[in-house]
N, C-alpha and C positions, 0 to 999 in steps of 0.2 A: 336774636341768635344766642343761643346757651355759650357757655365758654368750653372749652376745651378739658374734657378729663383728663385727657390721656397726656396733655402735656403736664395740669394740674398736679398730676401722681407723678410725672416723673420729677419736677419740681418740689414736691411734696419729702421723696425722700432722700433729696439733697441735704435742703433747709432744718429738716427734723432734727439733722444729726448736729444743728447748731443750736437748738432750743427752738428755734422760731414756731409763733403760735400761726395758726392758720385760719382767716376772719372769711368769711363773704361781705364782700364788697363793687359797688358798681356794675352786680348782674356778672360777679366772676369772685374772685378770688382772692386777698392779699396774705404776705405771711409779713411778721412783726415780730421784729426782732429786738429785745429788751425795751418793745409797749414803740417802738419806728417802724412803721410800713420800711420794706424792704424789696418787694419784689409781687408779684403774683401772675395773675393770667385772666384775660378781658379777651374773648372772644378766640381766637384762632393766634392770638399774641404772646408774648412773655411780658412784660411788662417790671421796667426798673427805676427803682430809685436809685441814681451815681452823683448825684450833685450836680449842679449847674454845666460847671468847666468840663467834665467826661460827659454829660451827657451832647453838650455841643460838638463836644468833638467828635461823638459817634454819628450824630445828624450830619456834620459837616462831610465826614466817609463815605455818606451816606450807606452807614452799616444797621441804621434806625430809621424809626419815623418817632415823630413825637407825639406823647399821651396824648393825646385829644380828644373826648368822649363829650366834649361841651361845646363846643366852640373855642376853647380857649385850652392852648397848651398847658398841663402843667410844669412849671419850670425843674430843672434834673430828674425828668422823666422819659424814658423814651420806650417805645414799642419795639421788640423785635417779633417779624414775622417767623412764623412755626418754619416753615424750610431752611432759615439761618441755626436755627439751633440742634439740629442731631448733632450727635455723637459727644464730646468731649468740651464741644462750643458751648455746651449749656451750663457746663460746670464754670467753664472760665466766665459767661455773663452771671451767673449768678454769685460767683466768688470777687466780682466787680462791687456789686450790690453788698454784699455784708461789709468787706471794706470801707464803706459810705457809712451803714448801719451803725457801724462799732465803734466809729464818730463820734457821732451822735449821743448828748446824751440821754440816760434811759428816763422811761418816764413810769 
């Protein structure tokens, strides 16, 4: 299953306006932010990098599911489904995610 454009582009012109570069990755999409995966989109999902602690805590709400494209969660990753994110949600998950980013350091 291809990933999602139409969430891709809206994520796309969030991210832009923070530098973040835009890779294909995993049959979807990541954006990278100063050379850190940050965020993207894998199938019908958003997909984030928040670090361990926010990401459990979103599982735990169960406001996520977690990356798993292997068998194997990656850890401070979690999946939001496309119906969690219209309108104004998307900005605050992905303003989660830079926060994480801007951590990190660049590579």
């Amino acid at each position: 299953m291809p990933f999602s454009e139409e969430i891709d582009q809206k994520v796309q012109k969030i991210v832009s306006q923070w530098g973040a570069a835009r890779k294909k990755m995993f049959g979807g999409t990541c954006y990278l932010l100063h050379g850190n995966m940050m965020c993207g989109v894998y199938k019908d999902n958003l997909i984030l990098r928040l670090g361990e602690s926010q990401a459990e805590a979103l599982l735990a709400a169960q406001e996520a599911k977690p990356f798993d494209i292997t068998g194997k969660p990656m850890k401070g990753w979690v999946m939001i489904e496309e119906s969690r994110i219209s309108g104004p949600n998307l900005s605050q998950w992905l303003e989660k995610a830079r926060e994480f980013a801007v951590m990190l350091p660049q590579k």
